[in-house]
Structure formats: structure tokens, C-alpha cells
Backbone as CSV, one residue per row, in Angstrom:
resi,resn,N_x,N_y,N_z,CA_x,CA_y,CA_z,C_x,C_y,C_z
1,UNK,51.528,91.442,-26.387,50.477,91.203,-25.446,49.398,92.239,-25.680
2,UNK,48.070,91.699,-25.844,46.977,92.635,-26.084,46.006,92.324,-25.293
3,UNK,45.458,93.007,-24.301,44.202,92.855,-23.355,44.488,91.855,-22.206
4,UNK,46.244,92.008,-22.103,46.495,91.279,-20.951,46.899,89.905,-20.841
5,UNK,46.459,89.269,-22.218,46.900,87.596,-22.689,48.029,88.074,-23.719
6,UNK,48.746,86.955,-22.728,50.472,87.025,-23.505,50.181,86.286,-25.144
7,UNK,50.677,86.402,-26.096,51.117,86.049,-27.364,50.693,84.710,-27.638
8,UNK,51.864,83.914,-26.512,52.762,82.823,-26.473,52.631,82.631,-25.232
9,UNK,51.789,80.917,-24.802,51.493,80.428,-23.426,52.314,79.125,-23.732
10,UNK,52.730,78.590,-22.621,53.950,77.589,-22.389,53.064,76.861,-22.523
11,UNK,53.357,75.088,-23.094,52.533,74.333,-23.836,51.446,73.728,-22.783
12,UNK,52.221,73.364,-21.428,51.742,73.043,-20.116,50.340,73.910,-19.651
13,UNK,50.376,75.299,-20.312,49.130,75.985,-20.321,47.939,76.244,-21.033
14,UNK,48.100,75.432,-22.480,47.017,75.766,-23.600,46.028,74.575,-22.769
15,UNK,45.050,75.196,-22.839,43.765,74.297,-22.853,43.328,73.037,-23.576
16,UNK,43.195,72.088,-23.401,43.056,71.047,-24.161,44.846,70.380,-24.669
17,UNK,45.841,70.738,-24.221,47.087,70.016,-24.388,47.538,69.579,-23.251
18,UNK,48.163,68.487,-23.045,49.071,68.173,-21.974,50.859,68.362,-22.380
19,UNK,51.424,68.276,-21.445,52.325,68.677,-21.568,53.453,67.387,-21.816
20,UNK,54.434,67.478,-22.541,54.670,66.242,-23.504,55.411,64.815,-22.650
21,UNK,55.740,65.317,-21.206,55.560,63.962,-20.616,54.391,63.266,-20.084
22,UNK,53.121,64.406,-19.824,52.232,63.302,-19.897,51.778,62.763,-21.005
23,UNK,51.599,63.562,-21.816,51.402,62.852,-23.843,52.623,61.652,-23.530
24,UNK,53.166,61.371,-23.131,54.066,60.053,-23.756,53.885,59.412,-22.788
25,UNK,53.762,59.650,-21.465,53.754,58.583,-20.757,51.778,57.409,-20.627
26,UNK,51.124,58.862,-21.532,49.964,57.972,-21.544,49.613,57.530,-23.267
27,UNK,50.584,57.890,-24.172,50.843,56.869,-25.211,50.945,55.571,-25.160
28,UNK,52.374,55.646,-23.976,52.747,54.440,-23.029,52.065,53.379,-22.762
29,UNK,51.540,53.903,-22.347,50.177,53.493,-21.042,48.913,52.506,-22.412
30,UNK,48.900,53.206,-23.153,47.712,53.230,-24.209,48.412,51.902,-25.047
31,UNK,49.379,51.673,-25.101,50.429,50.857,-26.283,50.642,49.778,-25.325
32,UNK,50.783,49.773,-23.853,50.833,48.790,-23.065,49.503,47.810,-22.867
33,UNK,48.307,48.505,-22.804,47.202,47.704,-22.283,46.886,47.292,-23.512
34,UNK,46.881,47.531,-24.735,46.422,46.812,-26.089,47.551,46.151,-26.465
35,UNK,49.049,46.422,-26.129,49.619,45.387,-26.410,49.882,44.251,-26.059
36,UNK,49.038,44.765,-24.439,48.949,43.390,-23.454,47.854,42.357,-24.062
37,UNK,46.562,43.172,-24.534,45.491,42.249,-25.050,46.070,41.546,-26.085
38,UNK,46.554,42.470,-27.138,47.076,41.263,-28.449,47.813,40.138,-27.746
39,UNK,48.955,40.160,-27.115,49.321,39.167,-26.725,48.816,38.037,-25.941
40,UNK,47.543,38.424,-25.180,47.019,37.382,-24.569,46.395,36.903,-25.518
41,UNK,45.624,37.394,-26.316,44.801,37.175,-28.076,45.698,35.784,-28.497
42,UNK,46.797,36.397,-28.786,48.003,35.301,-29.672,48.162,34.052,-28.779
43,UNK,48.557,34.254,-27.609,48.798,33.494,-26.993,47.212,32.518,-26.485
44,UNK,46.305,32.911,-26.383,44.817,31.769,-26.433,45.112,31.371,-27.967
45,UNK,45.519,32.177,-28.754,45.108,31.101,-29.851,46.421,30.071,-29.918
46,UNK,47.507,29.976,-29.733,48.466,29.430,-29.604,48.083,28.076,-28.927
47,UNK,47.926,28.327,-27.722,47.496,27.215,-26.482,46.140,26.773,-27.438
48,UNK,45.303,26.595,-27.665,43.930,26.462,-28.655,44.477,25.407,-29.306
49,UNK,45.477,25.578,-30.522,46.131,25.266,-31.772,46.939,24.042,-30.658
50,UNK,47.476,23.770,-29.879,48.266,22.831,-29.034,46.912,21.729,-28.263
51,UNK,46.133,22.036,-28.016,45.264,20.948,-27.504,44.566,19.765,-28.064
52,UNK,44.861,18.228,-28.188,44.460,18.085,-28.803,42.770,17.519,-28.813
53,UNK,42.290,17.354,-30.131,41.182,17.847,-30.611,40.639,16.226,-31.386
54,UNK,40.478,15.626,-30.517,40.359,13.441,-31.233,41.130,13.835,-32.830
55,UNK,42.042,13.709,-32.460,43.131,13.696,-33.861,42.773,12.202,-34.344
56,UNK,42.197,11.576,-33.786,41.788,10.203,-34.339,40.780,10.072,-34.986
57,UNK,39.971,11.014,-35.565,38.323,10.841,-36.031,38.672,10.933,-37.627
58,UNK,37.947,10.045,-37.808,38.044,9.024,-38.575,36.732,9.461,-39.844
59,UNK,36.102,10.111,-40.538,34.879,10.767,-40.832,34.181,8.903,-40.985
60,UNK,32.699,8.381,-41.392,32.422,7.438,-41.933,31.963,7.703,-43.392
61,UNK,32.670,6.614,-43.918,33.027,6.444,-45.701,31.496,6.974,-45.801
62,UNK,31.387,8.146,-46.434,30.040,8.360,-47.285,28.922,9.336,-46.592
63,UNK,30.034,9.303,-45.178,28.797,10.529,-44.540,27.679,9.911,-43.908
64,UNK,27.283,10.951,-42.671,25.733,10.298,-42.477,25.463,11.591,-42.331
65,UNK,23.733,11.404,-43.096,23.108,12.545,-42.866,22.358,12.663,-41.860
66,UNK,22.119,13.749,-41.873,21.727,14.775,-40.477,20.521,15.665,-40.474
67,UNK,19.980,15.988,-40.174,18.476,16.838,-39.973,18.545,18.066,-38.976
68,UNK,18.500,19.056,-39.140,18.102,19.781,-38.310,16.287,20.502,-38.306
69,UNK,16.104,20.064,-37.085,14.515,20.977,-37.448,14.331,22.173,-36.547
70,UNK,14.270,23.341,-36.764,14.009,24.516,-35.644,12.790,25.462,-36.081
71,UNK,12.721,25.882,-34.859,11.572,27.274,-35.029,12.295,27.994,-33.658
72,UNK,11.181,28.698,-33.875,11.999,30.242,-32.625,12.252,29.689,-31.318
73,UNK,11.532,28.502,-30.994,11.715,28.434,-29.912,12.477,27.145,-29.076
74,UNK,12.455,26.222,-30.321,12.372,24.851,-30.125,13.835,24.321,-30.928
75,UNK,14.423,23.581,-31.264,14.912,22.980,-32.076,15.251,21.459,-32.011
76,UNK,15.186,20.850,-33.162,15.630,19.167,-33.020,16.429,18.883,-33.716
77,UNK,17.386,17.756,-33.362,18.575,17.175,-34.214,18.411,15.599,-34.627
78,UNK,18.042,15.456,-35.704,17.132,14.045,-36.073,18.967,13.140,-36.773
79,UNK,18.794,12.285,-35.595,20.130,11.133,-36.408,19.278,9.861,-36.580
80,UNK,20.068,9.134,-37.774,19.552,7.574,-38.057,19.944,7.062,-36.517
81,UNK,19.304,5.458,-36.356,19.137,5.012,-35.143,20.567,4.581,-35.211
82,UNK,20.674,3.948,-36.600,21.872,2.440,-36.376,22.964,3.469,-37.218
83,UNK,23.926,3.219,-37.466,24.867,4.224,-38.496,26.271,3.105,-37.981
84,UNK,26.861,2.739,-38.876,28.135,1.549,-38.686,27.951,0.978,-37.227
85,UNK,28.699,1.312,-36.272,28.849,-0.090,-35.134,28.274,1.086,-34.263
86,UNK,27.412,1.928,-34.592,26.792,2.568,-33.361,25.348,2.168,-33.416
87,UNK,24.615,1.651,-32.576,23.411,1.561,-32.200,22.702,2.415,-31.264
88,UNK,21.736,3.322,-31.261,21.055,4.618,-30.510,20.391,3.699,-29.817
89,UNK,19.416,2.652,-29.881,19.148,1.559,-29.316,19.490,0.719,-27.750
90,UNK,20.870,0.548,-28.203,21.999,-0.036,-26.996,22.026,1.309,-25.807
91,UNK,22.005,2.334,-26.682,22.427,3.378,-25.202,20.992,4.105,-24.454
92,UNK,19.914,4.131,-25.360,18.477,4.178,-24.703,17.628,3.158,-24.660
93,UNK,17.471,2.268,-23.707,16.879,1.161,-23.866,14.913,1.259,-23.633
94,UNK,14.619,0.289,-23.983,13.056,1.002,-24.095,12.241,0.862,-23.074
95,UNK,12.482,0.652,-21.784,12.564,1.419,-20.904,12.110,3.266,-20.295
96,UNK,13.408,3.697,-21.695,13.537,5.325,-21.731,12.106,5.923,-22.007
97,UNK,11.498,4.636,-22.515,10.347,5.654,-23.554,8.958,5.051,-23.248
98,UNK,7.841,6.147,-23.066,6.765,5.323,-22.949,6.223,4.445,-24.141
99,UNK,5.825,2.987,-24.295,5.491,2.295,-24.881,6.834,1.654,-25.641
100,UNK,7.540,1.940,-25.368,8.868,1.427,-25.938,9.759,2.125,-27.237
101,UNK,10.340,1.343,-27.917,11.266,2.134,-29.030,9.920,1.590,-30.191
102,UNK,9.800,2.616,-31.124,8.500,2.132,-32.143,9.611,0.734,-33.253
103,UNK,8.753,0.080,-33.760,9.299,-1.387,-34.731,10.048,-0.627,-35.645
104,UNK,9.100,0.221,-36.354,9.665,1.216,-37.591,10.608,2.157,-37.518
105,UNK,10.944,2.734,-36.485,12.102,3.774,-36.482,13.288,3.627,-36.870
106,UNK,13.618,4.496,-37.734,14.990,4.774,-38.359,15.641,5.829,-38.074
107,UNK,14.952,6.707,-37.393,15.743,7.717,-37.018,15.167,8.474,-35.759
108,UNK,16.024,8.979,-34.914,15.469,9.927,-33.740,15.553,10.957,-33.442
109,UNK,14.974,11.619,-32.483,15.426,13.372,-32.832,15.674,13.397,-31.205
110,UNK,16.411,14.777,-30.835,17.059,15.191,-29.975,16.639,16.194,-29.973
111,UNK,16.017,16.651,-29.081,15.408,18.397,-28.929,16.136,18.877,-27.862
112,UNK,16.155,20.374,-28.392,15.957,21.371,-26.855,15.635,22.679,-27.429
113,UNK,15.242,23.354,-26.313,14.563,24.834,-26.413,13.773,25.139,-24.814
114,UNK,12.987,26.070,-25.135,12.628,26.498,-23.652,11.355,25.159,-23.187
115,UNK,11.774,24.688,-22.257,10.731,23.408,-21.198,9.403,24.570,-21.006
116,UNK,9.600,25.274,-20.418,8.192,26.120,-20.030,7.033,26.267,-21.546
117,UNK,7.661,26.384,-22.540,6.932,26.654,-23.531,5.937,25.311,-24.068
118,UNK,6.743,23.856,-23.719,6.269,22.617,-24.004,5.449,22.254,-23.054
């Protein structure tokens, strides 16, 4: 002992250590709440992988193509009107639209983005 500080301080006393049941019981602690997350992790993806998802879709022979058009603020999704036994036609009737569905259209677009900006 020199200037009054002993050598050798019991571990419970060094500064910056805890003493080794709290070191383990907040290892514990530390190994519990992340092992709780992984498992909820595993388990959403589990339940995910079990739902099903139209296991019946069917792609159409050859594809239909698709359009996307965007800018910063806006974006559109341009599909053909008619594509095998779907008609865009049958489900917006012209009605929907001022002056009606145009003679020439082959394809339509689907927007969204911010309303205030339009």
C-alpha cells in the first residue's frame, strides 16, 4: 500500500467493472432479448413461407409487356387494353372518362403521385 490505496481492490470495486454476477446476469439479459428477436425473425418468415400466395397463377404464354413511366413526382403504369380474356374496357366503361374510351387505344396508363402537384 502506497499513499493509502491498497495494491489489490476486490473486483466489485474497480471502476468501470461489475462484479461477475452482474456481468452474467446482464450477458443473460443481452442473449435473451436478441434471441427473442431472431426467433420472432424466423418465425415471420416461417408463417410468410405457409400463406398461400395464388399458387394458381398461371404466367400468359409469351408475357405481356409493361411500361413504366416516372419522374420525381408522378409515376404511370401503362398496360395493353385487351391482353387474353381480360378486357380494361369491360371494367371502366366510358362513362369513366370524359368523351369516352378513344377508337384507337391500345393501351392505358394508371398513375399516381402527389394530387396537389397536378
Amino acid at each position: 500500500m502506497s499513499d493509502g490505496v491498497p495494491d489489490e481492490l476486490p473486483d466489485s470495486t474497480v471502476v468501470g467493472r461489475l462484479p461477475l454476477g452482474k456481468r452474467v446476469r446482464r450477458t443473460v439479459g443481452w442473449i435473451a432479448r436478441w434471441g427473442g428477436v431472431a426467433l420472432m425473425v424466423a418465425v415471420v418468415y416461417v408463417a410468410v413461407g405457409l400463406v398461400p400466395v395464388n399458387r394458381g397463377f398461371k404466367p400468359t404464354p409469351g408475357g405481356v409487356k409493361v411500361y413504366l413511366v416516372s419522374s420525381a413526382v408522378h409515376a404511370d403504369l401503362i398496360v395493353p387494353l385487351h391482353v387474353g380474356n381480360i378486357n380494361w374496357r369491360d371494367f371502366l366503361p366510358d362513362e369513366s372518362f370524359a368523351g369516352g374510351w378513344p377508337a384507337m387505344a391500345t393501351h392505358m396508363s394508371v398513375g399516381w403521385g402527389d394530387r396537389g402537384f397536378f
